[in-house]
C-alpha positions as CSV (number, residue, x, y, z in Angstrom):
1,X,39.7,-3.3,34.6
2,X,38.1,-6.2,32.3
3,X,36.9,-4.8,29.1
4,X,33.6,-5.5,27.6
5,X,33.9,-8.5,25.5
6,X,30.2,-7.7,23.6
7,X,29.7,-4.4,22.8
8,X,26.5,-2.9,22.3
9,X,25.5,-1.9,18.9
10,X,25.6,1.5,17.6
11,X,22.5,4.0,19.3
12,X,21.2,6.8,16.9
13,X,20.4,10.3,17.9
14,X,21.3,9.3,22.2
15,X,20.8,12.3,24.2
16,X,22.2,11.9,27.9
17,X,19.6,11.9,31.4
18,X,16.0,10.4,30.8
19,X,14.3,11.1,27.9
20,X,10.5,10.9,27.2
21,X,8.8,8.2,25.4
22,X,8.0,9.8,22.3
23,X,11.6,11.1,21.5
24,X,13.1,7.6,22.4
25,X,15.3,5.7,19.4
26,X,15.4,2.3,19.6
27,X,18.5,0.5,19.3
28,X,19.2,-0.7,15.9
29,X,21.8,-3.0,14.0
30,X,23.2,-2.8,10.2
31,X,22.4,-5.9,7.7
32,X,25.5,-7.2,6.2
33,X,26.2,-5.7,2.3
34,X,24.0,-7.4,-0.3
35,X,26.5,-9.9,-2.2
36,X,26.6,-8.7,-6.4
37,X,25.3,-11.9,-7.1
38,X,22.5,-11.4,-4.8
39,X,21.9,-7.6,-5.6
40,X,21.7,-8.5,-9.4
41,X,19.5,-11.4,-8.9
42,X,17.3,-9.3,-6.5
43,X,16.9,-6.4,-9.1
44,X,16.1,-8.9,-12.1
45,X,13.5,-10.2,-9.6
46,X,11.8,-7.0,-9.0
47,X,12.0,-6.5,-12.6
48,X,9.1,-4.0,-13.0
49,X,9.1,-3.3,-8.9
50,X,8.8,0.4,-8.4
51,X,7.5,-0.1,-4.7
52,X,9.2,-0.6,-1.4
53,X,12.7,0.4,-0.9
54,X,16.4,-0.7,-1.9
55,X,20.0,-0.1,-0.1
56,X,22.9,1.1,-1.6
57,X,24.2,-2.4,-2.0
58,X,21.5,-3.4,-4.2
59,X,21.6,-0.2,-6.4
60,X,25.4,-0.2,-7.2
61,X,25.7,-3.9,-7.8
62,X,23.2,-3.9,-10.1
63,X,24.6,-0.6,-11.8
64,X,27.8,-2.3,-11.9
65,X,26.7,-5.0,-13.7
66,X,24.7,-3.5,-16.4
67,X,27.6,-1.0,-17.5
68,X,30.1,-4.2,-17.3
69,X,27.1,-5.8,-19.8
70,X,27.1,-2.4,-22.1
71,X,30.8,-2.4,-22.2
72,X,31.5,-6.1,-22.8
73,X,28.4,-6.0,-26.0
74,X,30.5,-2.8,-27.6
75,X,34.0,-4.4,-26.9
76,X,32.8,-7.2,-29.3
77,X,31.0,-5.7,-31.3
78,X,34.1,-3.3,-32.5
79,X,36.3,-7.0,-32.6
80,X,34.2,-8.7,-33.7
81,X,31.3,-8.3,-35.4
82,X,29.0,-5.1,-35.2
83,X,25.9,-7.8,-34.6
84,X,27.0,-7.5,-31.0
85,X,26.4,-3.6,-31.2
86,X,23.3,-4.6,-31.9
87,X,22.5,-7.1,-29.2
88,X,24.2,-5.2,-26.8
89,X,22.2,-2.1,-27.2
90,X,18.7,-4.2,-27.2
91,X,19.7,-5.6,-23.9
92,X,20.8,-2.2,-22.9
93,X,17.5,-0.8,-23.5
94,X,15.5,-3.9,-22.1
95,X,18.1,-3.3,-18.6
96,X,16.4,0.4,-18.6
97,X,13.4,-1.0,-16.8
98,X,14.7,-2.9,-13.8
99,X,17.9,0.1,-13.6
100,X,14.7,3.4,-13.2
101,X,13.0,0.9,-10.7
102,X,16.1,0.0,-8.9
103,X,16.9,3.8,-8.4
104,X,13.2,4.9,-7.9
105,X,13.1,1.6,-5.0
106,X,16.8,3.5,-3.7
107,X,15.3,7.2,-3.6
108,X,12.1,5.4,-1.4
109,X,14.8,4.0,0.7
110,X,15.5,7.7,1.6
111,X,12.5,8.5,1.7
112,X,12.1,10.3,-1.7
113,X,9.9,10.6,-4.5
114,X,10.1,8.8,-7.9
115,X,9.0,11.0,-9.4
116,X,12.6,12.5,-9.3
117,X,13.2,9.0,-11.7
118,X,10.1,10.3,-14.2
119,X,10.9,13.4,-14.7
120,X,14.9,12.7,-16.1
121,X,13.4,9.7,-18.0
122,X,10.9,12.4,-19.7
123,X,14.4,14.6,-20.0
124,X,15.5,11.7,-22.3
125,X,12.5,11.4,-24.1
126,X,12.4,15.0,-24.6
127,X,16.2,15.2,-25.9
128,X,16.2,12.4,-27.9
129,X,13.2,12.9,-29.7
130,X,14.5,17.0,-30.8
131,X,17.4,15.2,-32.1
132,X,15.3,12.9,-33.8
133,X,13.0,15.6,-35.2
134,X,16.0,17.7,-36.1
135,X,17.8,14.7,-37.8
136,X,15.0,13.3,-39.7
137,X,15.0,14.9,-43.2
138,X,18.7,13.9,-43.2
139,X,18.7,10.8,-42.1
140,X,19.6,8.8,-45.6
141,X,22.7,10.8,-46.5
142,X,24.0,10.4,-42.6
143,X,23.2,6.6,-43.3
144,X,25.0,6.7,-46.2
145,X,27.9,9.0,-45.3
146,X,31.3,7.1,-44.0
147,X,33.4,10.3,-43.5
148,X,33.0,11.3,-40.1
149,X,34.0,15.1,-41.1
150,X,31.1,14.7,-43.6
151,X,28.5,13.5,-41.1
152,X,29.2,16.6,-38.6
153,X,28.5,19.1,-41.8
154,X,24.9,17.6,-42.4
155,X,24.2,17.1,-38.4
156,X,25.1,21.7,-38.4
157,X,23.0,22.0,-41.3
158,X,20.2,20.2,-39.6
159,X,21.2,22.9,-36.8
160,X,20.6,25.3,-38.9
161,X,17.6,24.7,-40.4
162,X,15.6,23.3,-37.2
163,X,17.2,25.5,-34.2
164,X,14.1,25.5,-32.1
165,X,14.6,21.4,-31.9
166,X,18.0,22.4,-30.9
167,X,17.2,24.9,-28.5
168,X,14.5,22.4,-26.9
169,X,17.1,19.0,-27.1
170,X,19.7,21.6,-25.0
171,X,17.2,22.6,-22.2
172,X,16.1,19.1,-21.6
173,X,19.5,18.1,-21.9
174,X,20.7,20.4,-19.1
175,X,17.7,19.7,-16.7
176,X,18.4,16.0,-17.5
177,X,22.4,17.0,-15.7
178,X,20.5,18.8,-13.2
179,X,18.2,16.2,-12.2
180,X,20.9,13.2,-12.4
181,X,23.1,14.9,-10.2
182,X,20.6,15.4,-7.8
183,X,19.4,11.7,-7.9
184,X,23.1,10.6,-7.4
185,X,23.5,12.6,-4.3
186,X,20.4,11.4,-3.0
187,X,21.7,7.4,-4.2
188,X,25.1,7.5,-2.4
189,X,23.5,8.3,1.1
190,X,22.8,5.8,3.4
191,X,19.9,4.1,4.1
192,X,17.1,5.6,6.2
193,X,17.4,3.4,9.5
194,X,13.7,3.7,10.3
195,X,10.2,2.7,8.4
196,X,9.0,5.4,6.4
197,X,6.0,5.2,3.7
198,X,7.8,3.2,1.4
199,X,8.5,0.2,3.6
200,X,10.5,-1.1,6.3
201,X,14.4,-0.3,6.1
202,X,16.3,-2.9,4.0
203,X,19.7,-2.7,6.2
204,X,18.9,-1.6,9.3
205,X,16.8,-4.1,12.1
């Protein structure tokens, strides 16, 4: 028997016999992946985009290349010359923007809130500004303190004299772990193949 030479694409949610018109799926075919080239130029693009939706292509492309950036800033700036600490951690912070709206566009794409993106970016906030409160009155002999042993003893007395900053940098901390690993479930799952309120679906047609 002569096999078919064109198959059909893929059908979601079939059911066998006649269905009614309501509950019918239409037939529906996958984009090819985004290129990195492509995905990064697309994210730089939407720079402060947080509407409409984005596949997993997009997303981990563009994650990819902003750790690579991180990484390749530190590795010269501990050969080199600490300026490109510096550099790298300005264009670290500036790649924050386009990174929360590529992953608030990635949650839409499964039909999510971004809200989920707000609240760990007020996690941060919250943590980092504890530490800062709690490191404050310290913050010249830390600057001026080589010994790494010697900076952890003024970082426990600051402990010890602000624990509540402590106690609130450690909650927001762990609701910031909770909240990330919720986000990265929801980021590695595949793209919604039908329109929701955020848009059309970027892969599927």
């Amino acid at each position: 028997m002569e096999q078919n030479q064109n198959p059909q694409p893929p059908v979601f949610n079939q059911q066998q016999g006649p269905q009614p018109a309501q509950q019918y799926q239409p037939r529906v075919m996958a984009r090819p992946m985004m290129e990195p080239v492509e995905a990064v130029m697309t994210c730089l693009q939407k720079f402060f985009d947080f509407r409409g939706r984005a596949r997993r292509s997009e997303y981990w492309w563009f994650f990819l290349f902003t750790f690579i950036v991180s990484w390749v800033f530190s590795f010269l700036g501990n050969m080199m010359t600490p300026v490109f600490t510096y550099i790298g951690l300005f264009i670290g912070l500036l790649l924050w923007i386009p990174q929360f709206a590529a992953l608030t566009r990635r949650l839409h794409d499964r039909n999510h809130s971004g809200w989920w993106v707000v609240a760990m970016f007020v996690c941060t906030l919250v943590a980092y500004g504890s530490f800062a409160v709690m490191l404050a009155p310290h913050m010249s002999a830390l600057m001026g303190e080589g010994d790494n042993m010697a900076m952890m003893l003024i970082i426990a007395d600051a402990v010890q004299e602000m624990p509540q900053a402590m106690a609130v940098a450690a909650v927001a901390g762990v609701c910031y772990f909770i909240l990330f690993v919720i986000t990265l479930v929801f980021a590695v799952q595949d793209s919604h193949w039908n329109e929701n309120k955020y848009g059309t679906s970027p892969k599927y047609q």
